[in-house]
N, C-alpha and C positions, 0 to 999 in steps of 0.2 A: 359802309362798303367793306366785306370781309377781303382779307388777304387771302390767295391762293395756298393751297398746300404747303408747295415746293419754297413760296415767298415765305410764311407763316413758320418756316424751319428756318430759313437763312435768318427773318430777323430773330430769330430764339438765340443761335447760333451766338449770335452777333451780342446779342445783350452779355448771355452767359461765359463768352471769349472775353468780354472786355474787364466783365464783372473778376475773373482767375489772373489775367492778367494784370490789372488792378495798377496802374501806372501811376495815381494818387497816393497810394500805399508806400510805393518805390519811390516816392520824391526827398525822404528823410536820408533813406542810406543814399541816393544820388548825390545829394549835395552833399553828405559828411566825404566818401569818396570822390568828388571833384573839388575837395576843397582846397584853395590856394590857386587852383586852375583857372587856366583867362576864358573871358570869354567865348570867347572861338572856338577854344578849344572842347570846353563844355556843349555848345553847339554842334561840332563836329561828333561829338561822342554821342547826342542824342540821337543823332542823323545816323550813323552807324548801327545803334542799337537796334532802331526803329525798323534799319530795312533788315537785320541778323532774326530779327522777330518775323517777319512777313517770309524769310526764305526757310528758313525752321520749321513756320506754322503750313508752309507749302509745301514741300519735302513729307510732313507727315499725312498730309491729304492724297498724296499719290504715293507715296511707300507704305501707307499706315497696313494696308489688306495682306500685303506682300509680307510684312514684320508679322503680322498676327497667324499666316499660314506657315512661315518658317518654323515659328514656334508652337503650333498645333494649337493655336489658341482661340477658341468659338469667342465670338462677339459678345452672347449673352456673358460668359465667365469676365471679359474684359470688361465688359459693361457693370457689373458688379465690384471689381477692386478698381475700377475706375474712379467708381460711384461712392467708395471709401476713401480713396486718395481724396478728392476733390471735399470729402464731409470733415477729414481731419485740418486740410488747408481752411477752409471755412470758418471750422470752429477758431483756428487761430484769429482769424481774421475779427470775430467777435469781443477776441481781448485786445483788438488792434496792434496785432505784432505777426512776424511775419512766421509761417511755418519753419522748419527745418526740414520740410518737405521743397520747401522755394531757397531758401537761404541760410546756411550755418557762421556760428561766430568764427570757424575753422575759416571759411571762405571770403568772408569778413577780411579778417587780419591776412589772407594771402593777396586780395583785392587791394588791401590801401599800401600794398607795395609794388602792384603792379603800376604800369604807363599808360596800357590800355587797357578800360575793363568796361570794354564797349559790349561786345562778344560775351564774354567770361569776364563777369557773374552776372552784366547785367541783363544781358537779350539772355541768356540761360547760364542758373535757370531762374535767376531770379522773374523776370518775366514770363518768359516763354518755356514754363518749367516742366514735370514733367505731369502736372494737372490738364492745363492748357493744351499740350499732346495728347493726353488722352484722351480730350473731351473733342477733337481737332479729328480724330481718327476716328471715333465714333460717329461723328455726323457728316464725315465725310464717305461713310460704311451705308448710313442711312440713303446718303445722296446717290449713289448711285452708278445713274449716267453720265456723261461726259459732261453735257452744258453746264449740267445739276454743280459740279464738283467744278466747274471754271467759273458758277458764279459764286461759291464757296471762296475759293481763290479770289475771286474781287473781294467778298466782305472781308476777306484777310487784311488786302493790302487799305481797306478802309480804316479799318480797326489799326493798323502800323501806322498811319497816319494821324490820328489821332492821339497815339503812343506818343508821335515825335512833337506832337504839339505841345504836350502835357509835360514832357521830359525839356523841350528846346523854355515852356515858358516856367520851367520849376521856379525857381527863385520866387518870383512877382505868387506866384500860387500859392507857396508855401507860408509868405508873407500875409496874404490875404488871407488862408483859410486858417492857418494858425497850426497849432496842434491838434486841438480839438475839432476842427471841420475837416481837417487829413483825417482823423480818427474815426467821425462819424461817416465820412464817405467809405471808408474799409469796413465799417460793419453795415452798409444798407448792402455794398456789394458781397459779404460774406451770407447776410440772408439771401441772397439772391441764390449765389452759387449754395449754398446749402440746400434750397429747395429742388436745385438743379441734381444734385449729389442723392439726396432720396429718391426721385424721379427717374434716375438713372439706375438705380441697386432695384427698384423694384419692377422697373422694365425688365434687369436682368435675371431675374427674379423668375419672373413669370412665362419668358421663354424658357428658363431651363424645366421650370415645372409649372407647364401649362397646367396643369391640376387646382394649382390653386386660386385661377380666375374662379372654378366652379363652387370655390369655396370664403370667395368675399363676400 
């Protein structure tokens, strides 16, 4: 039994949000950054994080059209340096480290001196960075109509939720997969989002010069 269109985007969406978002990834700098921190408190910052991700990821599903007309900027062009942001995060992702497109050692060292780094760095941009927005604003461009774009908004807040689970059970996770299963989980999601990132530039691609369909 085939998924419908409209469903057959949402779960693409969904795969390839989780895949940039990469909350697995995030569990090394989370715990270096919460460390010496109580329980609670760690807890309380995932829960934080998780919903600063789902209002971000929202925000740019109904502002994203509005950003892109202010700045005169066609979807295919976006769709294209989108579809490079997202290829150089990726490639990071294959050496299992994080972009400096998601996270710098500047941001780092101002991070383990902050109190809270619920918000900033960790929902953005280490998470919710500016990959994530891009690919957020394109398939909310794709979607459309109303419903289309509220049921985008639900896979958000599923996808946040899952964030806080991954982020609330770091510890026990980190313990369990080790380094090396953090490491393999950030490169299946790195080929993910890479295949996602071609697929993307040569959509954009091909709207700006319909020409070259005629010439595959």
């Amino acid at each position: 039994m085939s998924l419908s269109p409209v469903w057959a985007e949402q779960v693409k969406y969904l795969i390839g949000i989780f895949a940039i978002l990469n909350p697995f990834g995030a569990i090394p700098i989370y715990l270096s950054l919460m460390e010496d921190r109580r329980p609670d408190e760690m807890h309380r910052t995932a829960l934080k994080a998780s919903i600063a991700v789902a209002v971000i990821l929202t925000l740019a599903v109904w502002a994203g059209d509005a950003l892109l007309s202010f700045f005169g900027i066609g979807v295919p062009s976006f769709r294209i340096g989108g579809g490079l942001l997202l290829l150089t995060i990726a490639i990071a992702m294959f050496d299992a480290r994080i972009s400096p497109a998601r996270h710098t050692d500047a941001e780092q060292l101002e991070a383990e001196a902050k109190n809270d780094i619920a918000v900033v760095p960790l929902a953005i941009p280490l998470l919710a960075g500016p990959g994530a927005i891009s690919l957020t604003i394109v398939d909310a461009h794709q979607a459309g109509s109303l419903p289309e774009k509220l049921v985008l908004c639900a896979g958000i807040v599923v996808v946040s939720v899952i964030v806080w689970i991954v982020l609330r059970l770091a510890e026990p996770i980190g313990e369990r997969l080790g380094t090396g299963g953090l490491n393999i989980a950030t490169r299946v999601m790195g080929l993910i989002l890479a295949a996602m990132a071609v697929q993307f530039m040569a959509d954009g691609m091909l709207e700006l010069f319909p020409g070259l369909s005629r010439q595959i």
